[in-house]
N, C-alpha and C positions, 0 to 999 in steps of 0.2 A: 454574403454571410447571412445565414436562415436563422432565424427565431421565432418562435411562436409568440402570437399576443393576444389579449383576450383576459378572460377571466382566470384570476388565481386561482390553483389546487384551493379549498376551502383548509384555510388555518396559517397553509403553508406562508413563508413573507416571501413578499417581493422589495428588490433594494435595484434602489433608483438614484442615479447620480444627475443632479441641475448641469445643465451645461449650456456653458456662454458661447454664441456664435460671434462672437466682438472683432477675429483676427482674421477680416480683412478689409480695405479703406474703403471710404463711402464718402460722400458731396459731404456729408454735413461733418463728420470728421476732421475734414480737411478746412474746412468754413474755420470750426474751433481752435485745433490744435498744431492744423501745420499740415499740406499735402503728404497724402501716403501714410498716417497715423493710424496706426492699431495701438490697443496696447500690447506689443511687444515690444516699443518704446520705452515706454514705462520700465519693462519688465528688465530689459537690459542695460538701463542705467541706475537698478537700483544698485547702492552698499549699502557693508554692513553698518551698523549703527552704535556699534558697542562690542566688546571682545567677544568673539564665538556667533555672536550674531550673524545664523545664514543667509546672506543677501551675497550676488543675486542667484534668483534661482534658473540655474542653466537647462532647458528642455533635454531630452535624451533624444530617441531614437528620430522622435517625427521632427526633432528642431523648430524654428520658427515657423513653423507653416503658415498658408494662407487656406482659410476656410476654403476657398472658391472652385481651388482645385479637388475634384471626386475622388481621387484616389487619399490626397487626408482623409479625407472626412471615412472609407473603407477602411483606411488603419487604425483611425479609432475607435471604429466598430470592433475589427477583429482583437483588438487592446480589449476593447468591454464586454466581448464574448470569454476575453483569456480571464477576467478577471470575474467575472460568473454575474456580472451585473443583467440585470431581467429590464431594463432599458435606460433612456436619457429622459431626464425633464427640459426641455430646452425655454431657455426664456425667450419672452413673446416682447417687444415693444409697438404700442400701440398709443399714437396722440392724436386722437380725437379724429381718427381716419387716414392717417399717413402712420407709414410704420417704419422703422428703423433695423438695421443689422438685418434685414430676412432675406437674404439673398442664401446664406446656407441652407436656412427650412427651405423653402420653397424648392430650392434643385431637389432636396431629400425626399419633399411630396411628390414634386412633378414627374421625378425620374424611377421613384420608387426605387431608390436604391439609397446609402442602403436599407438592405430589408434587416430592420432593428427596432424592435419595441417604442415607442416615443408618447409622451404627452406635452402639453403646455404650458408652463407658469407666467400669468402675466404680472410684468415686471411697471407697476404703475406708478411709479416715482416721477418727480422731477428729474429730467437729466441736470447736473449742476457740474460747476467748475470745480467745485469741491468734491466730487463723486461721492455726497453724503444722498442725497436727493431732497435735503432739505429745501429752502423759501429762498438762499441765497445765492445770487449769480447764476439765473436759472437761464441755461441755455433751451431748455423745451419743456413745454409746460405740461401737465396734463390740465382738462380740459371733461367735465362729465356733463351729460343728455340723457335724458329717455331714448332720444332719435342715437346719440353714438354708441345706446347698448345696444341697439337690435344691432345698426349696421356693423358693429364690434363685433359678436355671438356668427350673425349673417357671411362674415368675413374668415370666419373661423370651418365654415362646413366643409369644405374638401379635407381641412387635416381631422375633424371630428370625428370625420363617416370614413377615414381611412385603414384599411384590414389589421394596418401597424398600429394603429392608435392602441391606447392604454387604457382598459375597461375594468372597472369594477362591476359583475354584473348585471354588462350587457351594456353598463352608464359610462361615457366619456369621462374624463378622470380629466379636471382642470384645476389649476393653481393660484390663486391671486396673492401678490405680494405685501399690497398692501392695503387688506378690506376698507383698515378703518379711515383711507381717503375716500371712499367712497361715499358719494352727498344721503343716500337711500340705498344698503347692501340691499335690505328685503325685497325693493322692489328690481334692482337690478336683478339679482339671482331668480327672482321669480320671473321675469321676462327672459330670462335665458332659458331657463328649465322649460318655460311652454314654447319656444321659439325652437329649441331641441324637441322637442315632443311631437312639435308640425312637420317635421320629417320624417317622424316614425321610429326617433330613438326613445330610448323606454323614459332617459331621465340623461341629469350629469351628475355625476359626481364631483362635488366642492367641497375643496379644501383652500382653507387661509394656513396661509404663510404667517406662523406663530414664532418670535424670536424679534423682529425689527421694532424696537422702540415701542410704540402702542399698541401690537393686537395682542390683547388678552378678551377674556371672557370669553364665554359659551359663546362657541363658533356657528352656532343652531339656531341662535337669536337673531342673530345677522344673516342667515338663509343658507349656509353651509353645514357640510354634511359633517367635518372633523376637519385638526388643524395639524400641522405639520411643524415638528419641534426642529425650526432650523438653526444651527447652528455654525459658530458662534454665537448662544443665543445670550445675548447680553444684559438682557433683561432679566432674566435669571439669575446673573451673575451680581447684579446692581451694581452696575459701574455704566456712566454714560457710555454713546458711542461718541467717540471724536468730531466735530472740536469742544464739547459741552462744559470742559470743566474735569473734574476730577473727584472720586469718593475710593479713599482705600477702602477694600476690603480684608478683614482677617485673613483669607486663604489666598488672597492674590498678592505678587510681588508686584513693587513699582520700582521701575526705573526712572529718574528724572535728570535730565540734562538742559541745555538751553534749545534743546527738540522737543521737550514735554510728553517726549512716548510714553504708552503702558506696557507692558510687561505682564503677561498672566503665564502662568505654568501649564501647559499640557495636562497633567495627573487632575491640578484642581478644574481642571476643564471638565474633565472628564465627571467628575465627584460631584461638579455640580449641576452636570447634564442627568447624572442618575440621581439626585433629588427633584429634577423638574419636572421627570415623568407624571406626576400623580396629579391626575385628573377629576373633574366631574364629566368630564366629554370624551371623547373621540380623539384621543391627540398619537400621531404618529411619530417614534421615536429618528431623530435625524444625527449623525455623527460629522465630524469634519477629521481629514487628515491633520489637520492645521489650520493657520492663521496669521498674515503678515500684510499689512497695507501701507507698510512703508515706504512701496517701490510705488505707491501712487499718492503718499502722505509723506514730505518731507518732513513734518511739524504732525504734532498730537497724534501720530497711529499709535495703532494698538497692534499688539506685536506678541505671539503663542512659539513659549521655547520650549522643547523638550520632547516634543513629538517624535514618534519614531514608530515605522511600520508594526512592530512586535504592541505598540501601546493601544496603537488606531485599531489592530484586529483586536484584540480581548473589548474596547469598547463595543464594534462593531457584531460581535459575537452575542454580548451582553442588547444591545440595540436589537440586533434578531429576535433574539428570545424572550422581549417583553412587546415586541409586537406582536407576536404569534399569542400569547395572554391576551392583549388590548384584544385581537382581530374574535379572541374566545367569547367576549360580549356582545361581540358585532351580531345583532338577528341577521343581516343580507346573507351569513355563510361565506362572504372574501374571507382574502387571506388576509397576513399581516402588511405591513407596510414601512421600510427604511428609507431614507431618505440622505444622498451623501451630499453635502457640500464642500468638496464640488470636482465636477469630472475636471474641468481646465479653467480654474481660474486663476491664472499664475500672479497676477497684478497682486491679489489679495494671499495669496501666499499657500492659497488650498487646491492643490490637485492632484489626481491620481493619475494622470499622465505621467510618463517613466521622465526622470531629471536628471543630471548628472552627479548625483549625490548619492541618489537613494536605487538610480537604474528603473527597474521592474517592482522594487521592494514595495509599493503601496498595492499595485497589480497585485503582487504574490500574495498579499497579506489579506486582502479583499477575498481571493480566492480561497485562500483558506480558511477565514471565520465563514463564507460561506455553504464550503462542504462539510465541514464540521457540524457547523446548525444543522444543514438537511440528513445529514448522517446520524444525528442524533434526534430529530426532530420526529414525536410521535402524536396524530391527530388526538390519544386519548389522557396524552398526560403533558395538561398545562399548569402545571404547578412547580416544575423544573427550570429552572433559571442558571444557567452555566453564570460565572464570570471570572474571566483567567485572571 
């Protein structure tokens, strides 16, 4: 399956879905939770939680897969070609020189197949038993150096320098999840950016992962280029993320049982991902299908009803077309930039993977807020903002 990668049409957006390489076992997996553990354990014992509440959510066509095999990982290419997506972010784990889940990158680099647009978001939490990535029941730690940024950066150059890789003018395009663990951003980011530069790339392009608990502020302060509005961004919403406690808000529903879930609406998701847009910086706008961490939270998830293919495109549509605005300020000439959470992350309740509910409906809907945008999308008039 052929795609081009490289540098954006100048203005035009490009939409990028994160995607988890989780589904398939590993030594340390097995160590945790039990030999032969993915999460599609999780995924298939969740229920629902309350009337109408959809759990569990059944895969469609590709079923349980296992990463490992090429022909998955082909199908979900040709799924993200049908769905007009411009490539994958795949998360990167990385502990202080050993790295976890990469046996699907790796075949994807090595084998150069498939051939599909890709960049990397490093996912630098704690791994924890609570899959918060907080301080508690920490199964792997992170671990920060001077010596583990090069060897970090150093470790990264086959996928950097790779034809697929994802450029902003001409710059590698990286992710970090969560800056503000970082002991020194500036000096990190600066020892990557000249460590890229000694090989004769022009620069990188850096973006933090804006939505998880603390990053905020000027993403520029910290050595990044602009930040990526991910969502569920909770922080927005001001309501903790699980297990922290509780704060209603006016626009959100709570539901409470002796489970203590939340409840938020879909619409108010959405309503209050389009007041979080407004910046002093660089922030790229991010949409979610949905939201469900139930099936990996018995107790205190946070739980998005009312989602539905027809809702996720008019956001998605709307998401288009204040990036193509954002990208209008950009001096480099990129395009814009979307960002979906998330291609397959069935555990948390958000993917565009076909399900037996919805079939293709997230696919169809993806592809059609994006022929719509480019169908209507003209480089001299950014003052137009669709929103269905």
């Amino acid at each position: 399956m052929n795609r081009s990668s490289g540098v954006t049409t100048a203005g035009k957006a490009q939409c990028l879905a994160f995607y988890l390489p989780q589904y398939h076992p590993i030594a340390e997996n097995d160590l945790w939770w039990g030999a032969g553990f993915t999460e599609w354990r999780n995924v298939t014992a969740a229920k629902p939680q309350f009337r109408g509440h959809y759990q569990p959510h059944v895969p469609g066509e590709l079923g349980y897969y296992d990463l490992r095999v090429p022909e998955v990982r082909a199908k979900q290419v040709a799924l993200a070609v049908e769905a007009g997506l411009d490539g994958f972010v795949y998360y990167h784990y990385w502990f202080n020189g050993r790295r976890l889940l990469e046996r699907p990158f790796t075949e994807v680099l090595e084998t150069k197949e498939p051939n599909f647009p890709f960049c990397l978001a490093w996912a630098n939490e704690n791994w924890t038993r609570r899959w918060d990535g907080m301080n508690n029941d920490i199964l792997m730690a992170q671990e920060y150096s001077p010596v583990d940024d090069l060897d970090h950066i150093r470790s990264l150059r086959s996928a950097l320098t790779d034809d697929r890789y994802l450029k902003r003018c001409g710059k590698p395009m990286l992710l970090v999840y969560r800056s503000s663990k970082l002991p020194n951003p500036v000096a990190t980011t600066d020892l990557w950016r000249a460590e890229v530069q000694r090989w004769g790339l022009p620069d990188l392009y850096l973006l933090r992962v804006e939505g998880p608990r603390s990053e905020v502020g000027d993403p520029r302060e910290v050595g990044f280029d602009g930040a990526v509005q991910f969502q569920p961004d909770w922080k927005s919403m001001n309501i903790p993320v699980p297990p922290m406690g509780f704060r209603v808000r006016r626009r959100l529903k709570y539901f409470t049982d002796r489970y203590s879930h939340r409840v938020v609406h879909y619409d108010d998701l959405i309503e209050l991902a389009r007041t979080g847009l407004t910046r002093e910086y660089r922030l790229w706008p991010g949409v979610t299908p949905g939201f469900d961490n139930s099936a990996r939270r018995k107790r205190d998830a946070t739980i998005v009803v009312g989602s539905s293919p027809e809702r996720y495109e008019g956001w998605l549509r709307y998401a288009l077309e204040c990036s193509s605005l954002v990208a209008g300020d950009v001096a480099d000439g990129g395009g814009g930039l979307v960002f979906i959470n998330a291609w397959n992350e069935w555990a948390e309740g958000n993917h565009l993977e076909p399900d037996a509910r919805y079939g293709k409906g997230f696919i169809k809907a993806t592809r059609s807020a994006m022929d719509r945008y480019r169908s209507s999308w003209a480089p001299d008039d950014r003052e137009r903002v669709h929103v269905a």
